[in-house]
Structures are given as C-alpha cells and as structure tokens.
BAPA-832671 format. One record per residue (C-alpha): x, y negated, z negated. Coordinates in pm, whole numbers, padded with zeros to 5 digits, always signed. Example, Ala and Ser with C-alpha at 12.3 -4.5 7.8 and 13.67 -1.06 7.14 Angstrom:
<rs>
+01230+00450-00780;+01367+00106-00714;
</rs>
This chain:
<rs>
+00119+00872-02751;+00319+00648-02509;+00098+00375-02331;+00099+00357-01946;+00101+00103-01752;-00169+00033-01498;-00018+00173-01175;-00035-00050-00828;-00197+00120-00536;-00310-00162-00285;+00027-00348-00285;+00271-00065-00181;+00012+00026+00050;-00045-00305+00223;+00347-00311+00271;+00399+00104+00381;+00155-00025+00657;+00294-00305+00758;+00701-00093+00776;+00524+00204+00912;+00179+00146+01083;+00224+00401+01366;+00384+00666+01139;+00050+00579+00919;-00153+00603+01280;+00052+00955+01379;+00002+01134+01029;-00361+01000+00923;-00547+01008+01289;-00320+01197+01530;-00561+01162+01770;-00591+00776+01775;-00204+00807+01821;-00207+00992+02094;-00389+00735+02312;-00211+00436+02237;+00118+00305+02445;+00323+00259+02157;+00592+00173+02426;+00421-00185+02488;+00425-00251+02083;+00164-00383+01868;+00032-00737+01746;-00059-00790+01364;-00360-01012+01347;-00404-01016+00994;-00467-01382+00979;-00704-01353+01221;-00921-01106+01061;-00916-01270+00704;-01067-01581+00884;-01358-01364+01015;-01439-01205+00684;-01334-01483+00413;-01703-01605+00392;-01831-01270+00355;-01911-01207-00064;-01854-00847-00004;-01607-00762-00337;-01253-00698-00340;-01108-00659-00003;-00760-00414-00103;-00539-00355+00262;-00777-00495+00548;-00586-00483+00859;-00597-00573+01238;-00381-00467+01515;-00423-00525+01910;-00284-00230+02067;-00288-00105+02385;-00400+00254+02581;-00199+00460+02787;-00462+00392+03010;-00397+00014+03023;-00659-00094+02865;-00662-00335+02576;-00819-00285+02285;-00813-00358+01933;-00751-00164+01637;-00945-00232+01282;-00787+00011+01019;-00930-00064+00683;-00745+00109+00383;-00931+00181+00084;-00632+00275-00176;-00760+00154-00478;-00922+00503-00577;-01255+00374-00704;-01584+00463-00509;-01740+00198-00351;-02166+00175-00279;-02163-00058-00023;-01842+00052+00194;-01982+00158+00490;-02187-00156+00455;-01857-00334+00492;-01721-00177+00768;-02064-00198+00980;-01982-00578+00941;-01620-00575+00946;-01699-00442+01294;-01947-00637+01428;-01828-00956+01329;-01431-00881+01501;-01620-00801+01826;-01853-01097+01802;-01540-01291+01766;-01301-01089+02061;-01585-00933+02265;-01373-00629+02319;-01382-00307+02157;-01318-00265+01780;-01246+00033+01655;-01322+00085+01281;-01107+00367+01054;-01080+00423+00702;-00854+00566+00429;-01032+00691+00136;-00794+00664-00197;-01054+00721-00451;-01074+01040-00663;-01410+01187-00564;-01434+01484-00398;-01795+01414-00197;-01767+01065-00182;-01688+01051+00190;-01924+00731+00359;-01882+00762+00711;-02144+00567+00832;-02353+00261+00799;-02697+00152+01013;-03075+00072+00994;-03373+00126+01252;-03712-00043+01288;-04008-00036+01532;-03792+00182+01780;-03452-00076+01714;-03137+00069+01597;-02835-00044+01530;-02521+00212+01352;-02170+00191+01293;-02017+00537+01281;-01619+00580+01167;-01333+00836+01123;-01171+00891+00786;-00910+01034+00586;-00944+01170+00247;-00614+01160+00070;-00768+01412-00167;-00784+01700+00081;-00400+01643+00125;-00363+01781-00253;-00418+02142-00044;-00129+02069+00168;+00139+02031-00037;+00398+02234+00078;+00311+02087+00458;+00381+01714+00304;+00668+01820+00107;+00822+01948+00476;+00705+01661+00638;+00945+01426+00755;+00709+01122+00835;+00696+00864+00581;+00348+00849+00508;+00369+01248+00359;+00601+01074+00084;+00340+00749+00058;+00062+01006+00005;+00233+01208-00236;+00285+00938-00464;-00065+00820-00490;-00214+01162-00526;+00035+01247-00838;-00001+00862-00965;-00370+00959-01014;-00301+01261-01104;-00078+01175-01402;-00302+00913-01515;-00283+00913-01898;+00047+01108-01917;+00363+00939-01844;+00551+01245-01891;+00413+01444-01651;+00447+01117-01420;+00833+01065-01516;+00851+01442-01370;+00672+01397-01095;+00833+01101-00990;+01145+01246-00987;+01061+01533-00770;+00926+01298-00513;+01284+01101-00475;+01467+01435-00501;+01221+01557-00206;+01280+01200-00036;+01651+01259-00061;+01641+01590+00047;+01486+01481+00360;+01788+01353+00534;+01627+00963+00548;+01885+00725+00635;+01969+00504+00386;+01723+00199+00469;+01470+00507+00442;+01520+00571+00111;+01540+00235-00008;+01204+00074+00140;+01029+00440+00051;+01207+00411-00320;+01051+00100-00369;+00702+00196-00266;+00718+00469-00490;+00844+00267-00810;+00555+00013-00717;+00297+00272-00746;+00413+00535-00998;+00461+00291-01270;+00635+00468-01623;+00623+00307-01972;+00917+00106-02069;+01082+00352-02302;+01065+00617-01976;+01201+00421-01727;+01518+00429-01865;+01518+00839-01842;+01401+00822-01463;+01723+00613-01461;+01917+00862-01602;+01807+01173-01459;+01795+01021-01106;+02157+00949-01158;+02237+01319-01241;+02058+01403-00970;+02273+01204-00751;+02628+01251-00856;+02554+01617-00930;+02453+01672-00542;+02704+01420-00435;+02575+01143-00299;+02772+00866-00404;+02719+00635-00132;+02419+00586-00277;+02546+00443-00583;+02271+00252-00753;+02171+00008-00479;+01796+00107-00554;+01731-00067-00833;+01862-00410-00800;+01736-00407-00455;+01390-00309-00655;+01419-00621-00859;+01554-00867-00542;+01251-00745-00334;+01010-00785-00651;+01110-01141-00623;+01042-01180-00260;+00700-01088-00336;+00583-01309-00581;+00735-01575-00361;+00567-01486-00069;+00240-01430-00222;+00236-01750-00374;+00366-01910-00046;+00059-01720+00139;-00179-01862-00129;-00076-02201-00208;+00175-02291+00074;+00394-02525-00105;+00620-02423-00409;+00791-02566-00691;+01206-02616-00571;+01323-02452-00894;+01053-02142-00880;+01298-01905-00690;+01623-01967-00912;+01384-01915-01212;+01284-01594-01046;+01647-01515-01015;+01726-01481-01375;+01480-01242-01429;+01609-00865-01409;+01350-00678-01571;+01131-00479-01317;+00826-00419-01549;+00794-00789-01585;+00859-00856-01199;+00594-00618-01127;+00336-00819-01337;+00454-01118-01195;+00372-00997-00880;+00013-00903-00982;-00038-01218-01159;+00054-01418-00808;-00205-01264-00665;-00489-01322-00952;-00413-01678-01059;-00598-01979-00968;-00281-02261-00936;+00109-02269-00935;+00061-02426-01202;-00093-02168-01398;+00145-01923-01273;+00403-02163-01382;+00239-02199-01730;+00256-01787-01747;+00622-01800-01636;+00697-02031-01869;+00560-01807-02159;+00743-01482-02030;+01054-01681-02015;+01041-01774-02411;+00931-01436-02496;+01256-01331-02394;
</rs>
C-alpha cells in the first residue's frame, strides 16, 4: 500500500483568504456580504489581532483573522472571522471565540463580530456558542458558522459555482475524504483542475487556485508524477496550450516564497545565502516540508541545520 503524505489544510487556507476574503465572505455568509461597502475596501489587521491573543495559552491558533470593514450604512465596524480548517474537533472552541471577542473590543471599543468555519469531520460537532451566568449575571457570546461538511450535499451546486471558494471547499472535503487512499485522491484531484479549467478562470485564476489545491491534496511521490501526466493529456487533448506547464514551476517558485516569508515573519532577519540555497531546490514534496518545518522550528539555525541535512540527502 502506497504511504500518504500528511495533507496541509491551514496554510492554503490562510492564503485563499487572504487572495479572496470577500469571495470567502459572499459564498460562506452571504448575508454578512450583503451589508458591507466592499466599494470603500478592507484593512487586514492581522498583526493587530495576534498581539491581543499571543498571551492567551489557548492551543493551536490555525487561520485567525481580522478585517475592519465598513457598512453600507457608514458605519465602521470590525470583522473577526476565525477559520477552523484543520478538521479536528476542538472542546474549548467556543471558549476561544467568547475571548477572541471580548478581548478585540476591549482593545477597539467598537463592535466585533465573531464567525467561524468549521473544517473538522464531525457531523454534530457544531459549537455555536460560549457563556456562563451567576446570581442573576450573564455574560454569552453567540456566533454564525459554516460547516464545510454540509457542502458534501451540494456538489453539483459547487461544481457550477464560479466563485473561488466552491473550488477551495472542494478540495478539503475530498482531501479528507481520500485520507488513506492516494488513488482515489490522484482521481479526485484531477477532476477538481479539470472542473477549475472548465470554469473559464483567467489564467492568474488557475494558477493561485492550482496551487492551493496542490498544497492541500498532497499525493505520494510515485503519484505525483501520474497527476503530471494525466493533467498534461488533459490539456493538450482539450487544447489549451497556452497553458503550457507554467503551474508547476510557479508551484515550486511560490513554495520558496513561503518558507522565506515565514521565516522572515518569525525571526525577522535571515541568513544572505538562505534564498539562493532555496533556489536550487526543485522538488515540491521537499518544498512543502520545508514550508511546514518554517513554521515548527525554534531558530534559523535549526532550520538551517535541517536544510543542511536535506541538501546531502540529495
């Protein structure tokens, strides 16, 4: 039986919301869309909020996000989405949110409004509130969701769909779904870009959705060079040759970009050589842990030290 690799949920959806936040807004909570002047913009305060929750030991924080919006009714507001994607259930969620919440309007004292994205792969796990009450007090912290399960109904609608986030959420249902069988995965995975293709995206399109979708659905070595293949077929036999195959080396060059600006994010200032080291390496599977390992390690220099050892391995 062909091993698997462990798939990446939280990174492809940390970047789908940064390219695509109101398509994310417009598929996931239409009615949230609706109200906001999407004329005037948006501001990503992502810094901000990690400065109001870094002391907080609440786990694993996976696609936090903060955006100050503004109503069609002129008022300002601000947004709080929080994105659970990494499809595990979580006991003290709500918990998280209530103080997600409170602490970002202690901080702006202006509205916050709280949503959530539920990735995980239980049915009637679906926490939509947190609170407590004593002696006649009460304080409660009530928020909208969306369960990416109940999309797995839909199918046909998000296969027709021509907003981004149908494709994004079609991925990580059939990358859970194909958990343990790469086959299956190689097939589904193939579907999806033929589907993404057939959608008429413009060429940037494809390529920033393309790379979302080999982030999460990851195959086992010895399959990746079939997706290759077939995807290539697929191509010339529907000819589309101006598509060539730009996808994958602008896979690996934005692979690279990402451990770079992780590490930058983390540890500000890098080695000079680190990014022409990174630019010898062409294998995706290994840029993909690289990118995972930026995240996890304590130093540059331990990254370094891995690095180091990948590069005399091959």
């Amino acid at each position: 039986m062909q091993s698997q690799p462990q798939s990446d949920y939280d990174s492809p959806w940390k970047e789908a919301l940064d390219i695509y936040f109101e398509a994310f807004i417009a598929f996931l909570f239409p009615q949230v869309h609706a109200e906001i002047d999407w004329a005037r913009g948006y501001e990503t305060l992502d810094t901000e909020l990690q400065e109001v929750v870094r002391d907080a030991e609440l786990g694993r924080r996976l696609a936090d996000k903060l955006v100050k919006v503004w109503l069609l009714s002129g008022e300002e507001t601000f947004l709080l989405v929080h994105i659970e994607v990494q499809g595990q259930v979580q006991s003290d969620f709500a918990k998280r949110m209530y103080i997600y919440n409170h602490r970002l309007f202690d901080r702006y004292d202006k509205e916050v409004i709280s949503l959530a994205v539920l990735g995980d792969d239980q049915a009637n796990w679906r926490p939509t509130e947190y609170g407590y009450a004593r002696w006649g007090f009460q304080s409660r912290l009530q928020f909208p969701i969306a369960k990416l399960l109940d999309y797995q109904a839909q199918w046909t609608a998000l296969e027709q769909n021509t907003n981004p986030f149908a494709v994004i959420i079609m991925a990580h249902l059939r990358t859970q779904a194909t958990r343990g069988n790469p086959q299956e995965r190689l097939q589904s995975k193939l579907s999806l870009i033929r589907g993404m293709y057939e959608r008429g995206y413009t060429r940037d399109r494809i390529l920033q959705l393309f790379r979302l979708i080999e982030w999460m659905m990851v195959l086992p070595e010895e399959l990746e060079g079939n997706f290759r293949t077939e995807l290539r077929r697929y191509r010339e036999e529907n000819r589309m040759p101006h598509y060539a195959s730009f996808e994958l080396d602008a896979m690996a060059k934005n692979n690279r970009e990402n451990v770079l600006e992780v590490l930058s994010t983390r540890f500000e200032v890098l080695p000079p050589d680190l990014n022409s080291r990174l630019n010898q390496i062409e294998d995706l599977t290994l840029l993909k842990q690289l990118i995972k390992r930026a995240v996890t390690v304590a130093s540059v220099d331990e990254f370094e030290q891995m690095l180091a050892n990948s590069e005399t391995e091959n």
